[in-house]
C-alpha positions as CSV (number, residue, x, y, z in Angstrom):
1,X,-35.2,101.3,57.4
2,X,-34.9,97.4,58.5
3,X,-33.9,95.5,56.1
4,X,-34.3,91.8,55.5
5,X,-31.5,89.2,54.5
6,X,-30.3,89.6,51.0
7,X,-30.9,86.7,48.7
8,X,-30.8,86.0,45.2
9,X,-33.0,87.4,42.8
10,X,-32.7,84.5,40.3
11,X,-35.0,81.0,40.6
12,X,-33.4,77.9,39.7
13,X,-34.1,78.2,35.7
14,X,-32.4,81.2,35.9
15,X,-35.7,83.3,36.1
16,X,-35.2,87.3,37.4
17,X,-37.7,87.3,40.1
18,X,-37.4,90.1,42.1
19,X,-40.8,89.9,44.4
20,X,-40.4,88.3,48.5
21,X,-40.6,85.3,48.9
22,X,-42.8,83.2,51.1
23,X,-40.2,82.2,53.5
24,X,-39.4,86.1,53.6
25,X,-43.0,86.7,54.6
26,X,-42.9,84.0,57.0
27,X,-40.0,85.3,59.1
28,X,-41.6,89.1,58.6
29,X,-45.0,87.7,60.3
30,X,-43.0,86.2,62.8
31,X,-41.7,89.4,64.2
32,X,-44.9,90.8,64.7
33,X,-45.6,92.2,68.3
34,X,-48.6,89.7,70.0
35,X,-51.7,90.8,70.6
36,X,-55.3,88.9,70.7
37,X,-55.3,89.4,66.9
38,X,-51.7,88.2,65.8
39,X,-52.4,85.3,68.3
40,X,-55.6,85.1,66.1
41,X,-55.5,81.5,64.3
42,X,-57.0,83.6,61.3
43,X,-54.2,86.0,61.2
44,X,-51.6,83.2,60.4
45,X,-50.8,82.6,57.1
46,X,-52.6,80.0,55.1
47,X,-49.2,77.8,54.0
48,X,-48.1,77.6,57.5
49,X,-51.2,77.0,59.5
50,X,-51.3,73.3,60.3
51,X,-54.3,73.5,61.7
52,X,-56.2,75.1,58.5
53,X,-54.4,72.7,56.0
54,X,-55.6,69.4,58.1
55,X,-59.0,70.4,57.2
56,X,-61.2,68.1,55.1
57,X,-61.3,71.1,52.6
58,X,-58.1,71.0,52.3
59,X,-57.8,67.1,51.1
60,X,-57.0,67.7,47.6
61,X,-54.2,70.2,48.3
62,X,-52.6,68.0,50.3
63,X,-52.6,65.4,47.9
64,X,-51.1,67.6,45.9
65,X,-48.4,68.3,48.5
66,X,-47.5,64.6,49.3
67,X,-47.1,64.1,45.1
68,X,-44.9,67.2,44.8
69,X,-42.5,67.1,47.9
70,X,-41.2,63.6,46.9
71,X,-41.1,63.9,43.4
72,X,-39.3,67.6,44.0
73,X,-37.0,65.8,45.9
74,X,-36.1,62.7,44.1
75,X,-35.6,65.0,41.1
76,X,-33.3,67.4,42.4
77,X,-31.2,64.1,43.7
78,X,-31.3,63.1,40.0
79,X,-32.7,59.7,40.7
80,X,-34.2,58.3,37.4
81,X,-35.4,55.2,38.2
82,X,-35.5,52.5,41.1
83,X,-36.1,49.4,42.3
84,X,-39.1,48.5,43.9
85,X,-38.8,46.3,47.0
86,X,-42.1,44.6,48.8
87,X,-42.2,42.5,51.6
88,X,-43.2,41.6,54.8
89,X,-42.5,44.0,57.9
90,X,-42.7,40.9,60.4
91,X,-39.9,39.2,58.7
92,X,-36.8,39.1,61.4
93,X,-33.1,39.1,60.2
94,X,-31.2,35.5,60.6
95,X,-31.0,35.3,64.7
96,X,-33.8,37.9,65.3
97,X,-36.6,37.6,67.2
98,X,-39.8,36.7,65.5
99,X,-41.3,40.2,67.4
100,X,-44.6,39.7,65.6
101,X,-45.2,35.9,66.5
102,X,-49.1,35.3,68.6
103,X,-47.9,31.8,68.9
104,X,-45.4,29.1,68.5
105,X,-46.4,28.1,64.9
106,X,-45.8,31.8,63.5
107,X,-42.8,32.0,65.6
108,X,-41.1,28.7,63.7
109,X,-42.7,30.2,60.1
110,X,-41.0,33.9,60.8
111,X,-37.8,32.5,62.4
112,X,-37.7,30.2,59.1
113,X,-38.7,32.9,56.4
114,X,-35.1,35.0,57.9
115,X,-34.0,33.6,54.6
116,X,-35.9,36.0,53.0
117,X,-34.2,38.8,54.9
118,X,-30.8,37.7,53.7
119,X,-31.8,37.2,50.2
120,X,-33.2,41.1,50.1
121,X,-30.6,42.4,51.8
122,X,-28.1,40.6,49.0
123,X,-30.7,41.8,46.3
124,X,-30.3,45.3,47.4
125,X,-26.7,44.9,47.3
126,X,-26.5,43.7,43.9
127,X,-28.3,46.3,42.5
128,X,-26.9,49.0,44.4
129,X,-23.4,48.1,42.9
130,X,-25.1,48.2,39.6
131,X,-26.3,51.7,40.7
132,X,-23.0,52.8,41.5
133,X,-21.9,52.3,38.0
134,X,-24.6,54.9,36.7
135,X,-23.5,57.5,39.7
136,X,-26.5,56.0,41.9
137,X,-28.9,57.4,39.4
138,X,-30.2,54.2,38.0
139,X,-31.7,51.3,39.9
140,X,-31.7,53.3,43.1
141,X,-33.4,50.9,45.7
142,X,-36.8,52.0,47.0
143,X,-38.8,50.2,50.1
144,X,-41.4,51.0,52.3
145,X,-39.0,52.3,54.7
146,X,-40.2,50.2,58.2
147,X,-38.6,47.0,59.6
148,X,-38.7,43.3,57.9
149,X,-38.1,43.1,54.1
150,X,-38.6,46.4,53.9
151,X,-35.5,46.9,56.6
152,X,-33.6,44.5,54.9
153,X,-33.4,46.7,51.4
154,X,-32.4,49.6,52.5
155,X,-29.2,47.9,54.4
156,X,-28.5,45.9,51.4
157,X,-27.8,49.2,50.1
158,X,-26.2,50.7,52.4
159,X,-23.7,47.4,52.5
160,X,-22.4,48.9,48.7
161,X,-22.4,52.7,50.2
162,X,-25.3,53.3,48.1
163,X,-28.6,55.6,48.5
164,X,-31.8,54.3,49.3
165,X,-35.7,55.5,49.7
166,X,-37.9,54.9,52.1
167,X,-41.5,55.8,51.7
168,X,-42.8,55.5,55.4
169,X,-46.4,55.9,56.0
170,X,-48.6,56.9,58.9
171,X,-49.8,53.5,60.8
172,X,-50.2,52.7,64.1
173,X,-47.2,50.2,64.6
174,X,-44.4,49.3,62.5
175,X,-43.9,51.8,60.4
176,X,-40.5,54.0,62.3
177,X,-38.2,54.7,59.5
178,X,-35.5,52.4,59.9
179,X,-31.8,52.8,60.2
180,X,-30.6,52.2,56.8
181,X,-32.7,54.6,54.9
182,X,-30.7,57.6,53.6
183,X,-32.0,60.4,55.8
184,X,-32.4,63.2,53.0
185,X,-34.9,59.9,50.5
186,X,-36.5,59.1,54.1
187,X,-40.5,60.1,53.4
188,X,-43.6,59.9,54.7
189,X,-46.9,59.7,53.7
190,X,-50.6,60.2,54.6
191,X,-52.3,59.1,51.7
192,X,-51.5,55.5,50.5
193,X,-52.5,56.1,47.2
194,X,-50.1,58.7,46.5
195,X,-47.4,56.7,48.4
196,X,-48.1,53.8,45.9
197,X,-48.0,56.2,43.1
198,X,-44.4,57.1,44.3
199,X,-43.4,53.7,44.2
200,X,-44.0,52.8,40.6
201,X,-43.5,56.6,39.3
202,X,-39.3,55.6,38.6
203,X,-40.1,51.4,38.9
204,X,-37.3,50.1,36.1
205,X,-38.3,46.2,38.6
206,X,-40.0,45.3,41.5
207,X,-39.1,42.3,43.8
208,X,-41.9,40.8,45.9
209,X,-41.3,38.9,49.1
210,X,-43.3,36.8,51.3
211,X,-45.4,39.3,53.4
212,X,-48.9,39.9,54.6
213,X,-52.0,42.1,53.4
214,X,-49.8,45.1,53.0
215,X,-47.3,43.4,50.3
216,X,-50.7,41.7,49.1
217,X,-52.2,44.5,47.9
218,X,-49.0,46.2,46.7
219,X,-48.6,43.4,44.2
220,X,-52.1,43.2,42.8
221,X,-51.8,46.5,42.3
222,X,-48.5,46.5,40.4
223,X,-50.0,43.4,38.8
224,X,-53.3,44.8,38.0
225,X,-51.7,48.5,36.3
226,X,-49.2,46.1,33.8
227,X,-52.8,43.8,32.9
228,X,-54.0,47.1,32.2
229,X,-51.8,48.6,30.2
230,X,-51.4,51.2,32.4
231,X,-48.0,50.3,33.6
232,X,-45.1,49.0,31.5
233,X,-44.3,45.4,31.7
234,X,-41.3,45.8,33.8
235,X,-39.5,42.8,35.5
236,X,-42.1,41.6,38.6
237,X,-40.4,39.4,40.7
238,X,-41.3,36.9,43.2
239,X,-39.3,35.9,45.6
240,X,-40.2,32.4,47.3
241,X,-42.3,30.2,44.3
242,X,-43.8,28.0,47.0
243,X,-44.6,31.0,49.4
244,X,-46.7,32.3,46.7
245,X,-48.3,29.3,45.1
246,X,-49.8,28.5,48.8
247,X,-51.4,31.7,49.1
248,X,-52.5,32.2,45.4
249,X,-53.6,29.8,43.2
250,X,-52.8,32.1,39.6
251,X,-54.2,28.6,37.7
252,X,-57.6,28.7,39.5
253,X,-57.4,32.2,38.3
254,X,-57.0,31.8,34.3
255,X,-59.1,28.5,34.6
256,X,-62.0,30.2,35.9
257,X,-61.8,32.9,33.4
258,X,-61.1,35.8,35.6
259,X,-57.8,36.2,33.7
260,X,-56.7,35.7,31.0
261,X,-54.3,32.7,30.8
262,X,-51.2,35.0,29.8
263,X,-51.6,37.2,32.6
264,X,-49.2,34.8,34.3
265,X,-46.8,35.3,32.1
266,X,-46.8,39.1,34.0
267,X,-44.3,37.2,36.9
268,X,-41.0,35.4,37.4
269,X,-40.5,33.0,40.4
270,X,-36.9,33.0,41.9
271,X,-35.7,31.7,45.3
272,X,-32.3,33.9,44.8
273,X,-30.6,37.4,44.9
274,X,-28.8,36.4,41.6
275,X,-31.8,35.1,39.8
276,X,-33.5,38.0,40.3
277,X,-30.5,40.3,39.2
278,X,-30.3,38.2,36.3
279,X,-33.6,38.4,35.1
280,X,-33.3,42.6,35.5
281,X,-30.2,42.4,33.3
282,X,-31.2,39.9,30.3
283,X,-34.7,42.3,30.3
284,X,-32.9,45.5,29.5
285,X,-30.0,44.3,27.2
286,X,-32.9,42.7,25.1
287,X,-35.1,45.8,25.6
288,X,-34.6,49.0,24.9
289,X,-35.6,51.0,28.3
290,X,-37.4,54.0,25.7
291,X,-39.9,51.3,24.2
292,X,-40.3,48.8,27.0
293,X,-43.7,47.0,25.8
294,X,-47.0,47.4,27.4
295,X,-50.1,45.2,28.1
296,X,-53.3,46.1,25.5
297,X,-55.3,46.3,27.8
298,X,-57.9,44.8,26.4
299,X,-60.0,42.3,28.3
C-alpha cells in the first residue's frame, strides 16, 4: 500500500490531530489519472478552485480570507503593533523624476514636495531603531506598499535593518510592491476595506503626508473612527502644516458646526522626522499603552 509523506500529528497548540490534512488531500487529488471527469471543473476541490472562489457567492468568504491571511501572518511574526505611514504615491525621491507630472506646474510642486520623501524615509528610520530595541515587535513600520511616500517608509526601514509591511492592493497603476518591503509582510489585497482594517488593527501612530485622494480618504477615515470612539486616540500626525491647511480648512469645519470645535484637537502638525518621533514618545511615557483614552463618541 502507497503511503503518503509522514507528518506530524500535533497542531501548533499542541492538539493530537490525527485526520489528513487538506494539503494531503490536495497532492492525493493531484495524482489522479485524467479523464473528462477529473478534468471536470466540478471535480476540483472547493479550497483550490480559483475559479469557484472568485464567484460573487463567494464574496464574504473571501473577505474572510483577506482578514485571516494577514493577520495569521503578522501574528506568527509576533508584530504587536505598527506605525502607520500615508502618503502620496506620486511623490519622487530628491533627484527623481516627477513620473506623475501632466504639466510643468505639477512637475515644479512634485520635484519640490521630494522633501517629503526624505522626511519619511528618516521617520521610518527613527522608528525602526526604536523597533529594534523591542526585537522589531513594537512600532514596526507599515505602508501601503507602492512607490512615493509609501516607498519611502519601507526604505527608511530598511536603512536600520528593520522589517517593514506593505499592504499592496489591486489598482491599475502604481501599486507594484516596491523594493524595500520585507518579502515575507509584503501583502495584497482586493477589498480596500479590509486593507484599511489591517492598517489600524496594530496602529500605536500614524503619519500623514501630502498625497492625493487615496491618502485623503485614509485620513478621514482614521480621523472619523478616533471622533467616533471607535478608534483609540493614538498620535495622528501631519506632516507638512501648510500642505494641509490649503487643502482643508478644519476651522470652516468647527465654525460651521459640522464638528465639534475639539475635534481638532484629534491632529498634530510637524514639518520634521524628529517632531513626529517626539510627539510618539512624550504620548506613551505619559500614557499608559493598556488605557490609551478614547473619544465619547457622542455628537
Amino acid at each position: 500500500m502507497g503511503r503518503m509523506k509522514k507528518r506530524s500529528l500535533r497542531r501548533k497548540g499542541g492538539v493530537w490531530d490525527p485526520l489528513a490534512d487538506s494539503s494531503q488531500s490536495r497532492q492525493r487529488a493531484s495524482t489522479v489519472p485524467l479523464t473528462p471527469q477529473s478534468a471536470s471543473p466540478t471535480y476540483r476541490l472547493a479550497y483550490i478552485d480559483d475559479d469557484f472562489l472568485c464567484r460573487e457567492e463567494l464574496r464574504p468568504v473571501r473577505l474572510q480570507l483577506e482578514l485571516l491571511k494577514t493577520e495569521m501572518m503578522l501574528e506568527e511574526r509576533g508584530i504587536n503593533s505598527t506605525v502607520v505611514m500615508f502618503g502620496g504615491a506620486r511623490i519622487p525621491e530628491p533627484g527623481g523624476e516627477a513620473w506623475a507630472a501632466k504639466n510643468e506646474t505639477q512637475r515644479q510642486n512634485l520635484e519640490a514636495a521630494s522633501v517629503y520623501y526624505t522626511e519619511a524615509r528618516k521617520f521610518a528610520r527613527i522608528c525602526s531603531e526604536q523597533s529594534a530595541k523591542l526585537g522589531h515587535k513594537e512600532y514596526v513600520i507599515v505602508t501601503g506598499g507602492g512607490p512615493g511616500v509609501m516607498e519611502a517608509g519601507n526604505r527608511g526601514a530598511a536603512d536600520a535593518g528593520a522589517p517593514s509591511i506593505g499592504l499592496n492592493i489591486v489598482l491599475p497603476h502604481e501599486q507594484a510592491p516596491n523594493s524595500y518591503v520585507t518579502p515575507e509582510l509584503s501583502f495584497n489585497f482586493h477589498y480596500f476595506a479590509i486593507r484599511k482594517m489591517h492598517f489600524l488593527l496594530r496602529a500605536k501612530a500614524v503619519a500623514v503626508f501630502p498625497g492625493g485622494f487615496g491618502t485623503l480618504d485614509e485620513l478621514f477615515e482614521t480621523m472619523t473612527l478616533m471622533q467616533t470612539g471607535r478608534l483609540a486616540l493614538v498620535p495622528l500626525i501631519l506632516f507638512g502644516e501648510k500642505f494641509w491647511r490649503t487643502i482643508i480648512n478644519f476651522e470652516a469645519l468647527a465654525e460651521f458646526g459640522t464638528i465639534a470645535p475639539n475635534d481638532l484637537d484629534l491632529v498634530h502638525f510637524v514639518e520634521t522626522a524628529e517632531e513626529a518621533w517626539e510627539i510618539i514618545a512624550r504620548f506613551y511615557e505619559t500614557v499608559d499603552p493598556r488605557s490609551v483614552p478614547m473619544a465619547s463618541g457622542r455628537r
